[in-house]
N, C-alpha and C positions, 0 to 999 in steps of 0.2 A: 504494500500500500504506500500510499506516498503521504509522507507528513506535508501539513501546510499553515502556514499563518496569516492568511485571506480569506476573508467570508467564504462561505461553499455558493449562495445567491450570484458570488459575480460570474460576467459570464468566462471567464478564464480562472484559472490559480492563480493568476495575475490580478493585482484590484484591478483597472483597466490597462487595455493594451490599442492602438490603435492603429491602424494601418495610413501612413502620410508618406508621401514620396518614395512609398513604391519600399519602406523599411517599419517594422513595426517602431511605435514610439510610447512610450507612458506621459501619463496626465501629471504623476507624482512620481518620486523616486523608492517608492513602495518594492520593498525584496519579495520575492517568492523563492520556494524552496521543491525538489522534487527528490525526495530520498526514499529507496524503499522500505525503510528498517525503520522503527521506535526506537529507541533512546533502550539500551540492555540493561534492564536494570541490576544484574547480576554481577557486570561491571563492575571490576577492582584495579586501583594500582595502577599503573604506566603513568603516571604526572608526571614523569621526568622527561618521558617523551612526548607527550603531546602537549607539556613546558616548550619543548625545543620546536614543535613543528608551530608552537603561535609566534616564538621568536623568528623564526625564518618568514613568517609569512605576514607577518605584521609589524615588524620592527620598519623606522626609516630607509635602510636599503634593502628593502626588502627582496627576496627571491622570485621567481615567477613558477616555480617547480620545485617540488620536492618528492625524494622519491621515500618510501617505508617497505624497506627489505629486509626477510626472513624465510627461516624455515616453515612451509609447508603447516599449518595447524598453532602456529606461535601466538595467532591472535592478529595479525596486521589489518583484517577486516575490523574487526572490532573496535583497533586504535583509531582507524579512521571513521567509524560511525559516531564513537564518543569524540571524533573533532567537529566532525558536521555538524554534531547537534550542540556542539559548546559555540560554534559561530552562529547557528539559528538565537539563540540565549543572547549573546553578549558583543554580536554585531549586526546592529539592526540594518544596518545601509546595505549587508550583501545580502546576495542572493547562492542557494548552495545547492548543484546539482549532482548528481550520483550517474555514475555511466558503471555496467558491468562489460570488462573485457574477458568473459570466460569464454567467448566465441565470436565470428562475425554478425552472428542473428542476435545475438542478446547485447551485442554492443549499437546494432542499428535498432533493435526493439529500445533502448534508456535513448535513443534521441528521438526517438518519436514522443515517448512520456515527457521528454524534456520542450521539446515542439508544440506539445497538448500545453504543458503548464505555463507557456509561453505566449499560447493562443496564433502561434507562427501557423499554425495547419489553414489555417483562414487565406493563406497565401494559397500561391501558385499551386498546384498539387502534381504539375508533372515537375514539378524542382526535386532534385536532390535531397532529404529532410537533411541530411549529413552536412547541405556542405549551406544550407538556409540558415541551420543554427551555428554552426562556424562562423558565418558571416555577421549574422544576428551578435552572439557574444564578443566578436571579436571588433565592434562598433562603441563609441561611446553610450548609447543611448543603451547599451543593457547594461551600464553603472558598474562596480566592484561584485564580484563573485567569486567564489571557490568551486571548482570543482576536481570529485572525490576520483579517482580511474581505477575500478578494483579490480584485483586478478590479472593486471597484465603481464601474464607468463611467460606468451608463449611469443618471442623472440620474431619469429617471424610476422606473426600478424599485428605484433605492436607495432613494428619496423619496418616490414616490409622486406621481400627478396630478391636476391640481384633476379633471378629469370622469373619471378610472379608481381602481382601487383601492389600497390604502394600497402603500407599499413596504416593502421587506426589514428596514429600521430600525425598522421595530415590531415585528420577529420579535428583534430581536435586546436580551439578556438585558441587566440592570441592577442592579447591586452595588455597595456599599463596597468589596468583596474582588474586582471584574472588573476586568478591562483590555479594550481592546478598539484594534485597530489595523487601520487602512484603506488596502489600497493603490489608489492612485484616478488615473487621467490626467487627471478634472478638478476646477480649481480650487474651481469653484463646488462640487460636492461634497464637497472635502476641507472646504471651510469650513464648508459646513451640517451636516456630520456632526460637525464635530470643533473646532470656532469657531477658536480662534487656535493648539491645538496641530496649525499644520499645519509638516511636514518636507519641503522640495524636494529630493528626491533631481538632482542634474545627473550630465553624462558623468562617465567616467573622466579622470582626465589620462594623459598618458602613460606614467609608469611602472608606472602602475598598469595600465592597456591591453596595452602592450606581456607584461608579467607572465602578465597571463590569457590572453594568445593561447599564449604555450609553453606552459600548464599546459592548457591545451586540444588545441595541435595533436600529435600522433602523434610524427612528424617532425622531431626538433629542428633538423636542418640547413638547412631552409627560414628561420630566423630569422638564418643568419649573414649575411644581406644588410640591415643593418642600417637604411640609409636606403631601402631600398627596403620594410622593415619600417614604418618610422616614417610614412612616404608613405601606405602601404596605410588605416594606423589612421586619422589624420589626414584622410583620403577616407570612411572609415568612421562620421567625428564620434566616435571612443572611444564608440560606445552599444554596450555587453554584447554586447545582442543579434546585432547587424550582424555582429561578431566574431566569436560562436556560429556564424554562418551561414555564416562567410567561413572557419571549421575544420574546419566538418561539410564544405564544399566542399574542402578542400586534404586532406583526410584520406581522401575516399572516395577522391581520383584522384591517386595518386602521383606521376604524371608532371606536376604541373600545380604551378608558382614561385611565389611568392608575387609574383615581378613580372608574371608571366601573367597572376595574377588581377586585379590593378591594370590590366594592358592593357585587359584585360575589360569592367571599371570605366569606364574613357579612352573605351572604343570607342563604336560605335555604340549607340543608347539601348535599340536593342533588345536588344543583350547586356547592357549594364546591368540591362535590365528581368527576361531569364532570371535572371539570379543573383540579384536582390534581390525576387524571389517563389519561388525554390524554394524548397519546404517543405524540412524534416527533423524527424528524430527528436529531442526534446529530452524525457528524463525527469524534467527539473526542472520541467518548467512542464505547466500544468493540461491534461488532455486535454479537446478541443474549442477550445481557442486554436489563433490563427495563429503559427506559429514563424517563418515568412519574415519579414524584417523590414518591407518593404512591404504585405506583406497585412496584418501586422496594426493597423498604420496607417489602412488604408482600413475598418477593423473601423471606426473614430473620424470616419471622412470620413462615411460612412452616418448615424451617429446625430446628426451635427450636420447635416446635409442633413433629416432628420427632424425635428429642435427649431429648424433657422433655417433660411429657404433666404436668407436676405441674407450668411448666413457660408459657405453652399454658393457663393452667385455673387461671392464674394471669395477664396475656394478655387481657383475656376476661373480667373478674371484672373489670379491670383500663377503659377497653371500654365504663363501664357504669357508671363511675363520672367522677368526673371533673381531667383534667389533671395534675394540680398542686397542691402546698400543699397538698399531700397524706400521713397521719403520717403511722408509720410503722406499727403499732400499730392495725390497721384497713384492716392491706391486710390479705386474708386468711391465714391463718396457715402460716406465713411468719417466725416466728421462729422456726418452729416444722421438726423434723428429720424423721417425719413420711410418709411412702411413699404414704398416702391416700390426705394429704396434701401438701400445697406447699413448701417445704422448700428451709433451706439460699441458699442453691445451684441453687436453681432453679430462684432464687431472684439476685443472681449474676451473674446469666446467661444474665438477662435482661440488668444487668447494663453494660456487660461485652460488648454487642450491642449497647449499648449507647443509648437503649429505654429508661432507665429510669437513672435519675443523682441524686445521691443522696447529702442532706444536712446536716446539726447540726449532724454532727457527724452519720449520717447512720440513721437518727432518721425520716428524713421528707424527701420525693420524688416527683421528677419535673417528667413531659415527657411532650413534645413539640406537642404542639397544631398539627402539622402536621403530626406527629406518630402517634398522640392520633387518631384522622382522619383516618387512615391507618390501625387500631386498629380496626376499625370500620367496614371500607368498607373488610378487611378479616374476620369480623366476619360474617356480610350477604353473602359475596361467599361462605363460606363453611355450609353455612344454620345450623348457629348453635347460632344464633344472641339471638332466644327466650328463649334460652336453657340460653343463659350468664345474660343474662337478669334476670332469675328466680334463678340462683346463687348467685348473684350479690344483689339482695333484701332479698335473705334468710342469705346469712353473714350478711348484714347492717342490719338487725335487729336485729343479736343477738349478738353484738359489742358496743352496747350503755353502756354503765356505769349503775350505780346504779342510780335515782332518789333520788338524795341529793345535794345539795347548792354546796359542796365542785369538785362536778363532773362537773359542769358547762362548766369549759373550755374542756375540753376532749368530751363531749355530743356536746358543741359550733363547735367545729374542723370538726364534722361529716355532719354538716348540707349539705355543699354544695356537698358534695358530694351525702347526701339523696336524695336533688332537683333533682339533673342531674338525676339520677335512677328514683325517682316518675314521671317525665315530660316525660320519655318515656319509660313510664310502662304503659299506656292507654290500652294496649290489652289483659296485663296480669290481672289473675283473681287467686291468689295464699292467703292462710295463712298468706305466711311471709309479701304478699304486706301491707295488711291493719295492722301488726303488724310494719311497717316499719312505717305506718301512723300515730300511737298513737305514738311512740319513736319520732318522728318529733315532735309531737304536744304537746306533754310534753316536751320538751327541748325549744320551741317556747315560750310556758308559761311562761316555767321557765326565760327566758329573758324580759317577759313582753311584748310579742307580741302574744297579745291576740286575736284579730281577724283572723290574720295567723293560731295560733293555733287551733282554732273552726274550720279553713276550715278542715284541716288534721282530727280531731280528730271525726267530722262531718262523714268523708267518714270510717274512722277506726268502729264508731260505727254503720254505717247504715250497714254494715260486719256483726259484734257481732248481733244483734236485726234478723239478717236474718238466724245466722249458729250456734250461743248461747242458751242455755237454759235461760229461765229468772232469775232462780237461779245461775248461773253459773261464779264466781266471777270474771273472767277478764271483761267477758259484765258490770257488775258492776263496776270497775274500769276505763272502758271506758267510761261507763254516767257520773260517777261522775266527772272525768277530763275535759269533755266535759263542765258539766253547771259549773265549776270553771271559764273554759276560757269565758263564757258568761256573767257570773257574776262579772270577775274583767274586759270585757269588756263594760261594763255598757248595758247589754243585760238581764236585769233580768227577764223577763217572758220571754225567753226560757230556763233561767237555771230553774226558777218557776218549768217549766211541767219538767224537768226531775229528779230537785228535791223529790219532792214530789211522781214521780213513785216510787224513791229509798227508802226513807222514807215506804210507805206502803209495799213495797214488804221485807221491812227490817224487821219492824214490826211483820211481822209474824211468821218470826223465831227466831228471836235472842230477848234476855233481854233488856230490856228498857236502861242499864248503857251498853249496848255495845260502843266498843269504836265506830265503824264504822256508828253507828246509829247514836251517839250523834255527831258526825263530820259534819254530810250530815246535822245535825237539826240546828245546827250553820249557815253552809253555806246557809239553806232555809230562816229562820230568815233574813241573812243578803241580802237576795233577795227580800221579802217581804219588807222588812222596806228600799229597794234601788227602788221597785216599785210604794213607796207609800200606801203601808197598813201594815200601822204601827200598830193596832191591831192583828194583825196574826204574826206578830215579835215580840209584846212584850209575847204573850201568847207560846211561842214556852221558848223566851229568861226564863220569869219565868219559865217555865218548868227547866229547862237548872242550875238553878240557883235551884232550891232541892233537886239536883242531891247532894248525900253526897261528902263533897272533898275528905274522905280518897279513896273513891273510884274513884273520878277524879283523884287524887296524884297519885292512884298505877298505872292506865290506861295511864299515862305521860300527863292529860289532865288539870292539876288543874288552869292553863292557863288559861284554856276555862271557866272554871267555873268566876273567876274573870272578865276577859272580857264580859262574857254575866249579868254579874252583875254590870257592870259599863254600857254599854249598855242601860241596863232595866232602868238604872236610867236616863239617858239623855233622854231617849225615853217618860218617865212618866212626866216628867219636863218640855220639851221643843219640843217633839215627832216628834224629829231629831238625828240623829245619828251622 
């Protein structure tokens, strides 16, 4: 509906408008107003911003644009409904109109209702209405006004494209006496529309959160669980919307806690996914938007999969680890200019949406549990989930560092994100999977989590033994990583039997002073004399120890020789290690 502050008797929303030299003209300087939203009364919080959008827009030099950019559900409609109705209040000389950009029809439907409140329909009727009220505001005789531009997303029809036709920004009107305010999810639009007056709307904090869920929920008694309150929101990321979604939910169904709903939350993804796509009713926000908080998200995943598909297949990767601490380091081709990979462009495109927030300097990446969610549920809509999946484990396994002491923390950094991929990798049956499983399982080791590692490096080789030749060195490098983690988990007959495979199949080919022979004869020895037959580890160890040293020194082994000499001697002595 459209609020107004003119009699309903007149013949326009206008008190009078009249038609003289061929331009409508008023009798007075009487404002009218064409918005479709009432005043929220549920409305909390943001005076700091929309302190700053009266500063811009009413101060002596004042701005002619401003743009209000955010994440997806942050509330940016909202800011802009409590600014229109603060200038209806407390600027009586403007006039304040609303336009929705969530399409080309719903952007030429709000200049018609704007045309209506204007009494401009009286005119010409084969005219353009677009470009009558362009001309009409952009005149002195329609006095100071604001007006609101909500949802202008979608980059190209705000803008326009080099091979399509112009966009919405040439429809819209140009004054001394206009204002004009953009709410926009991207950056790159806030900027081209509005150069440096742009506003980043962020979450709520918590008081402010907490606030709007009672003045939202029905039921005040659901709030007296106070950390179980605080829990919910904080799961919610304080964005408006989530909140809106998670009252309309505890409002229709009585019987349902606000710890319930957080269960809901915790639980299975699929419950998750029910509750963060129900729709509902929201009279504040534009009809044909998504009110669920993930739909309307995935509204944002479509049109960047339309304008980049290198920031659609960097969408899909993030779907399959963990949301947070993401080094940069690890996204696909995130630095590369290359148009097969993803590049910076396509990497700021995401940040530019507010999907992903960058830290330390551009170096390490957040994105919010309930994007990350959304990330998700648009990867199974468009049946393309197995497909990111099998992406997603072929980069993570060839991003691992070198296998050396010094890589540790870098190989460290990768883990959680490896888990998230392996945990729901179950179906997949790929190369890169069980190569992701050895890279786990050697960096497990290397921290001294040696059980953990056997499970990984268990499933990596029962791969190798099934799709290996027995000659074939990585299968080799896979057993022997394997009975390491069994042997420094104090598991020494199962390192025993794979020892010992290694050992004879080694034998057969290489020289007695190989280095990879004499390694594996060390580590069996030291399985042997950890299982209790200590005869079979001293006759290995002797062996080990006639080994000449120029020829251990040149192999980098002379080490080994020492140690299996020190060894031998405790073993002879005391026939303990």
């Amino acid at each position: 509906m459209n609020t107004q502050t003119n009699p309903p008797q007149a013949p326009s929303l206008c008190r009078t408008l009249e038609t003289t030299t061929g331009s409508p003209l008023r009798e007075s300087r009487s404002h009218c107003h064409s918005i479709p939203f009432l005043r929220n009364q549920n409305f909390v919080g943001r005076q700091e911003v929309i302190e700053e959008c009266k500063t811009r827009f009413f101060r002596e030099d004042h701005c002619h644009r401003v743009a209000l950019v955010g994440l997806g559900g942050v509330g940016k409609t909202q800011v802009a409904l409590q600014f229109a109705h603060w200038v209806c209040a407390n600027k009586p000389d403007y006039s304040v109109f609303w336009v929705s950009a969530l399409s080309l029809n719903s952007f030429g439907q709000s200049y018609i209702e704007i045309a209506t409140t204007l009494g401009l329909l009286d005119q010409d009727k084969s005219q353009d209405i677009k470009a009558v009220v362009r001309r009409f505001l952009s005149s002195k005789d329609a006095g100071p006004w604001v007006l609101i531009v909500d949802n202008a997303d979608d980059q190209d029809m705000v803008l326009g494209s080099l091979d399509g036709p112009g966009g919405i920004d040439q429809s819209l009107p140009e004054s001394m006496d206009g204002r004009i305010m953009f709410t926009t999810r991207s950056r790159e639009v806030a900027t081209s529309v509005a150069g440096g007056e742009v506003i980043e709307l962020q979450e709520m904090d918590l008081e402010t959160a907490s606030l709007f869920l009672r003045r939202s929920l029905v039921n005040k008694q659901l709030l007296n669980d106070t950390e179980t309150v605080r829990e919910l929101l904080e799961e919610l990321n304080y964005l408006p919307l989530a909140i809106t979604q998670a009252a309309a939910y505890l409002n229709a169904r009585n019987q349902v806690s606000v710890r319930r709903y957080l269960q809901l939350l915790h639980g299975t993804e699929k419950e998750a996914v029910s509750l963060m796509t129900r729709e509902f009713y929201d009279r504040t926000r534009q009809k044909g938007s998504r009110n669920a908080v993930a739909t309307t998200w995935i509204v944002s995943f479509e049109e960047i999969c339309n304008r980049d598909q290198g920031a659609a297949q960097l969408l899909g990767f993030i779907s399959q680890i963990e949301p947070k601490a993401i080094p940069r380091w690890i996204l696909p081709n995130a630095q590369s200019s290359s148009h097969a990979g993803v590049s910076e462009e396509s990497l700021g495109l995401l940040c530019s949406f507010s999907f992903l927030a960058a830290r330390n300097e551009g170096e390490m990446f957040d994105m919010h549990s309930l994007v990350h969610l959304a990330t998700r549920i648009w990867a199974q809509r468009v049946e393309i989930l197995r497909e990111r999946k099998q992406r997603a484990i072929n980069h993570l396994a060839t991003v691992f560092p070198p296998e050396e002491w010094w890589e540790r923390p870098l190989r460290r950094a990768l883990l959680p994100h490896a888990f998230k991929t392996l945990s729901e990798s179950q179906d997949v049956q790929i190369d890169g999977l069980f190569e992701l499983y050895r890279q786990v399982g050697i960096t497990l080791h290397m921290d001294g989590r040696y059980s953990e590692a056997a499970m990984c490096l268990e499933r990596s080789h029962a791969w190798a033994v099934g799709n290996l030749p027995e000659t074939d060195e990585k299968r080799f490098k896979i057993q022997n990583y394997l009975a390491r983690s069994y042997l420094d988990g104090y598991q020494p007959e199962r390192a025993i039997v794979l020892l010992e495979d290694s050992v004879a199949s080694l034998e057969l080919v290489v020289e007695r002073d190989n280095r990879d022979l004499l390694t594996i004869k060390h580590y069996l020895a030291a399985a042997y004399q950890l299982s209790g037959q200590a005869q079979k580890s001293i006759t290995i160890l002797e062996e080990l120890v006639t080994i000449d040293e120029e020829i251990m020194d040149g192999l980098g082994l002379k080490w080994s020789s020492l140690i299996a000499s020190h060894a031998c001697r405790r073993i002879l002595h005391g026939r303990s290690v």
